[in-house]
Every structure is written in C-alpha cells, then in structure tokens.
C-alpha positions in Angstrom: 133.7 292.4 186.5 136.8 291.4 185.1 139.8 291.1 187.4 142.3 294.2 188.1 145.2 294.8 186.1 147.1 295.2 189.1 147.2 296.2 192.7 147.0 300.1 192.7 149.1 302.2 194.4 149.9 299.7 197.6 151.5 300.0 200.9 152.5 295.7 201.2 153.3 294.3 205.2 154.5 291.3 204.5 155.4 288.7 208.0 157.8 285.5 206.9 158.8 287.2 203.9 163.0 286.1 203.5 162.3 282.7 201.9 159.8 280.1 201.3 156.3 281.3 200.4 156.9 285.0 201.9 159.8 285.6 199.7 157.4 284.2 196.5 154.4 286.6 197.7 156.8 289.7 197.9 157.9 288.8 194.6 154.9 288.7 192.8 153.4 292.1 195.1 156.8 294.0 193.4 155.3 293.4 189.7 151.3 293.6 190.7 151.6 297.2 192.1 152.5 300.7 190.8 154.9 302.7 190.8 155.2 305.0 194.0 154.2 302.0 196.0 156.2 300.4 198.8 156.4 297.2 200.1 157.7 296.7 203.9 159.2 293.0 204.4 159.5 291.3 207.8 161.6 287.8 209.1 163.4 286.8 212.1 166.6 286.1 209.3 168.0 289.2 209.1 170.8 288.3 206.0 167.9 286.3 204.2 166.0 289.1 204.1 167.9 291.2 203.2 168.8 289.1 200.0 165.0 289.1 199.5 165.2 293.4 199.4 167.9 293.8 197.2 166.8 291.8 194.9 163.8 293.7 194.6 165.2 297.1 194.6 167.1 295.5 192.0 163.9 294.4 190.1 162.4 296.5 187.3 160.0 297.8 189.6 162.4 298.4 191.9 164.5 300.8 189.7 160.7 302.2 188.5 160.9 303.6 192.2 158.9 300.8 194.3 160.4 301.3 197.7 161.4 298.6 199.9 162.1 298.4 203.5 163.6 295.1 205.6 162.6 294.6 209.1 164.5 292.0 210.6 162.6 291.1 213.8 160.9 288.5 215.8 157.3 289.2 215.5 157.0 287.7 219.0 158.4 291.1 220.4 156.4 294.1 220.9 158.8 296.7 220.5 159.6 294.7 216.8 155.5 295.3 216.3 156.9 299.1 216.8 159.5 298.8 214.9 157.1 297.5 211.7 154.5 300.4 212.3 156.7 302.9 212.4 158.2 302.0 209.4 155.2 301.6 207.8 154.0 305.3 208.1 157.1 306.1 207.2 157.0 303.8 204.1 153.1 305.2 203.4 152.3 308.0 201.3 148.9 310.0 200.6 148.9 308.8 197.0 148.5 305.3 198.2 145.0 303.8 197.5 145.7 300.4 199.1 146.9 298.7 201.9 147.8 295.1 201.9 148.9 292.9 205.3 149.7 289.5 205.1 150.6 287.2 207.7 152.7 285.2 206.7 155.1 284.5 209.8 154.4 280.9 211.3 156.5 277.9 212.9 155.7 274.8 213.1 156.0 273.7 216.7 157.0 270.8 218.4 155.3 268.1 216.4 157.9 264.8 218.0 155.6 264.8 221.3 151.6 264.5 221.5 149.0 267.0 223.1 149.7 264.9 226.8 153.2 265.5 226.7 152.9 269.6 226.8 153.1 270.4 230.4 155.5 273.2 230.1 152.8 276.2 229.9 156.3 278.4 229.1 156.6 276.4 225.7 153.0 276.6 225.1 152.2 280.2 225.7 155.8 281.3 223.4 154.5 279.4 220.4 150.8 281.0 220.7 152.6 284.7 221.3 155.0 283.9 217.7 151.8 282.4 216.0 148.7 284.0 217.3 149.4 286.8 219.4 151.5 288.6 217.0 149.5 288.0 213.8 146.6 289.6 215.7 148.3 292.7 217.5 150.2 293.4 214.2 147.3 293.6 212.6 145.1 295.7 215.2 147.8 297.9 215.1 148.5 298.5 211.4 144.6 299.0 211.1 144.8 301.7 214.0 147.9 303.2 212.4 145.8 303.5 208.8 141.9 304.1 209.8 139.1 303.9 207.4 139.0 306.2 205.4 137.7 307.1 201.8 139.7 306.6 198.5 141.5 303.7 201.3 140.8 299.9 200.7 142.4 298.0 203.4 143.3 294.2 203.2 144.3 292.0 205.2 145.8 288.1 204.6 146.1 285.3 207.1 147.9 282.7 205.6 146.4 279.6 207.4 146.3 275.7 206.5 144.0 272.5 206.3 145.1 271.8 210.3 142.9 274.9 211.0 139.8 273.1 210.2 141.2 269.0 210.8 143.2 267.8 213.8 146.2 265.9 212.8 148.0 264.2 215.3 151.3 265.0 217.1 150.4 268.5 215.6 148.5 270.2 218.5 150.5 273.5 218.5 150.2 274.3 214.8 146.2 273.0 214.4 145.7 275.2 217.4 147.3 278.0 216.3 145.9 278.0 213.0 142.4 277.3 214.0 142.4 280.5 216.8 143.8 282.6 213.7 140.9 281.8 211.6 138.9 282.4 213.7 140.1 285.8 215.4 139.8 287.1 211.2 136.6 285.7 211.0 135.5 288.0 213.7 137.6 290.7 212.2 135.5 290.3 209.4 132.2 291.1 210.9 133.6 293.7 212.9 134.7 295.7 210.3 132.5 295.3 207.1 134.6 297.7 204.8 137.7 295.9 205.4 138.8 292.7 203.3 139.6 289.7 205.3 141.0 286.9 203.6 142.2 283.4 205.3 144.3 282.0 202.4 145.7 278.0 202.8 148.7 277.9 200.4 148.4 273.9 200.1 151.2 271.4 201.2 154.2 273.7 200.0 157.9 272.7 199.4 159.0 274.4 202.3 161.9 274.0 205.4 158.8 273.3 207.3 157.7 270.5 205.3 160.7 268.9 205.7 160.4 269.5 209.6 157.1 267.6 209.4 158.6 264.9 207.6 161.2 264.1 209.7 159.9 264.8 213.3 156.4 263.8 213.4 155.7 261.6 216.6 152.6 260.3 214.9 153.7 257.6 212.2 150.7 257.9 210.0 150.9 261.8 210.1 155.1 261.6 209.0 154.0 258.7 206.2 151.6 261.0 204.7 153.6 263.8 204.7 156.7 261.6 203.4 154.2 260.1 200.2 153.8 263.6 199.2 157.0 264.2 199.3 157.9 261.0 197.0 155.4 261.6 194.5 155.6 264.9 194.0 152.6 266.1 195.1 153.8 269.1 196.9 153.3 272.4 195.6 155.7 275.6 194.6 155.5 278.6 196.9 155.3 280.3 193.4 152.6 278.5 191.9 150.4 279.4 195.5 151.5 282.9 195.4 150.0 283.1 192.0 146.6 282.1 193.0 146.5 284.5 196.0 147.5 287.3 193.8 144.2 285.9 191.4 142.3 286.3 194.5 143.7 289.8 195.0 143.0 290.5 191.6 139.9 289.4 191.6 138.3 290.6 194.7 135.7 288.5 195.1 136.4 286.3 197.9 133.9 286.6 201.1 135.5 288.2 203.5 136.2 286.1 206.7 136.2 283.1 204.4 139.1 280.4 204.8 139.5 279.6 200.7 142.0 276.5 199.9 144.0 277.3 197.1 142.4 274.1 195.3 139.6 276.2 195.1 140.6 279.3 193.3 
C-alpha cells in the first residue's frame, strides 16, 4: 500500500513541544493533518511555547482552521496531566478520525556523577516521575479519556534513544529511564492490539541537551564521543528526524511495540 497523503482529521498531544525536536514534530503535524483538526502542545516554558502556537495559528493551516492549544505545565504534576486532558476533549471533535500522542517531554539528568554517587532517593524518584511516570499516566489517561472505538485509530509515540537499549556511563538516570519507557509501550502494545505503539529514537540531535551531555559528562570517554560528533558534524536536525517519524506515520507499517532507530526508516 502506498503511504497516506496525510494524517486525517487528528487530535495531536504533543509533550516537549516549545523547541528542539517537539517544536519540529508540531511543525510538520500542522501541514500533515486536515483541516478541522487540532493539535494540543505541552512544555514546562511557558513563553517558548507560546511562540511555538502562534506561529502555527499563523501557519496556512492555521488560518485553514487547525486549532491549537498551549499547555504550559510540568508533566511531573498531576493536576497539569488534568489540565492536558481536559483540554484535550475540549480540543476533540466527533469528526476526528485520529488521535496522535507523542511523548516527547525528557531531561537529561545528572550525568557529572556515576550510578554510586545517587544516594539521594528524592533526586532519583523526581527524575523517574518527569521521565517515566508521566509519559505513562499521560498516556493511560488520554487512552481512557478516548476509548476504542470504531471509525477511531489511536496512536501513540514514545520518543526514546540508543541508551534504552546500551548503558553508557555517567548516564544512569537517562538509560534507565529510557529503557523502563520502552518497555512499559512494549507492554502497551500487547495489551491493546488495536492501538499503534511506536518507540521512535530520533538519533543524536542538535539539541540544548546535547550540549548538556557535552559539557557535563563525568565519564571522559562518554563526553569525547559526544564532543567528536559534535566537531564533525555528525549530529542530526530535529527537522530532518521529524521528517522520518512523519514517514513512519505515513506509512503505518511499523510493528507496534517496536523501538525503530531513525537510521532505519
């Protein structure tokens, strides 16, 4: 079958979505769905994304009626989960054939000390809630707010990375993060046949948090190969990633469950 012209009519939840590779996803969802659709963006950076909204409402698909709603809140929260449900039914009409959730929202961690050094089960159990936690009860709770139903195809994104399947050093917060996420949609997965379940690794972007990595990696073989990639432009464009996970969008192909590098698409 050939690939989709576009997305439908979409409801879009997008987590992390004022700048880096959130802001380039919710840019390319505003020209890949219809008109009538609306796409609901989240981030902790209230002014940023805001920036990110009116320039879409802005857009030609914005002035062809694609509706956009901000939510600036910390994912972390449970009454900001509330806050994005509830303006997600509120964004969602009947018309609507698809619904799209992509989580997106990550941090880093403290990557300047090694897996000995976290004793503080406070700092611990604060990244796992922003990073785990929230992708997972966002998500439960977007899929209880829109059931099953037919004429409804229901999708939803973790955006993960290489450290959910390799351990790098100094990085013991992020790999295990990543790794419980992949996971936790894998088992989403097989719960829920009809649902698609996608665990999407963008490659080594051009990010803030790529230059985070570079500059406070404890492990000095970890923050040399970071820094190489930097130097010889190996890194890639949030655009050019967001472009193949709208291919695998498009497509609709992918096994669902599956963790699929963007090298492989």
């Amino acid at each position: 079958m050939p690939p989709a012209a576009d997305l439908g009519r979409a409801l879009c939840v997008v987590t992390g979505a004022s700048r880096g590779f959130g802001r380039a996803v919710a840019l390319d969802l505003c020209r890949l769905v219809q008109p009538g659709s609306a796409l609901v963006l989240v981030a902790r950076s209230g002014a940023d994304l805001r920036a990110v909204q009116a320039e879409l409402t802005e857009s030609q698909a914005g002035r062809g009626g694609l509706k956009v709603e901000a939510v600036a809140a910390d994912v972390g929260k449970v009454e900001s989960l509330e806050d994005v449900v509830r303006i997600s039914r509120d964004a969602f009409n009947e018309e609507m054939e698809t619904i799209i959730v992509i989580n997106n929202a990550a941090s880093l961690g403290d990557v300047s000390k090694y897996v000995k050094g976290f004793t503080d089960m406070a700092q611990v159990d604060a990244y796992l809630s922003l990073n785990v936690s929230s992708a997972v009860c966002l998500t439960a709770r977007l899929l209880q707010a829109f059931p099953a139903r037919a004429g409804l195809r229901r999708c939803v994104i973790n955006v993960t990375s290489i450290c959910a399947l390799q351990p790098f050093r100094s990085w013991g917060l992020y790999c295990t993060g990543k790794a419980a996420r992949d996971m936790m949609f894998k088992v989403l997965a097989e719960e829920e046949p009809e649902l698609r379940v996608l665990s999407y690794e963008p490659g080594p972007l051009d990010t803030e948090m790529q230059m985070e990595a570079r500059t406070k990696t404890a492990d000095p073989s970890i923050k040399k190969k970071f820094s190489n990639m930097f130097a010889q432009g190996q890194l890639v464009t949030c655009e050019a990633s967001s472009a193949k996970l709208m291919k695998l969008l498009l497509e609709d192909e992918f096994p669902s469950g599956e963790h699929i590098d963007i090298f492989d698409v």
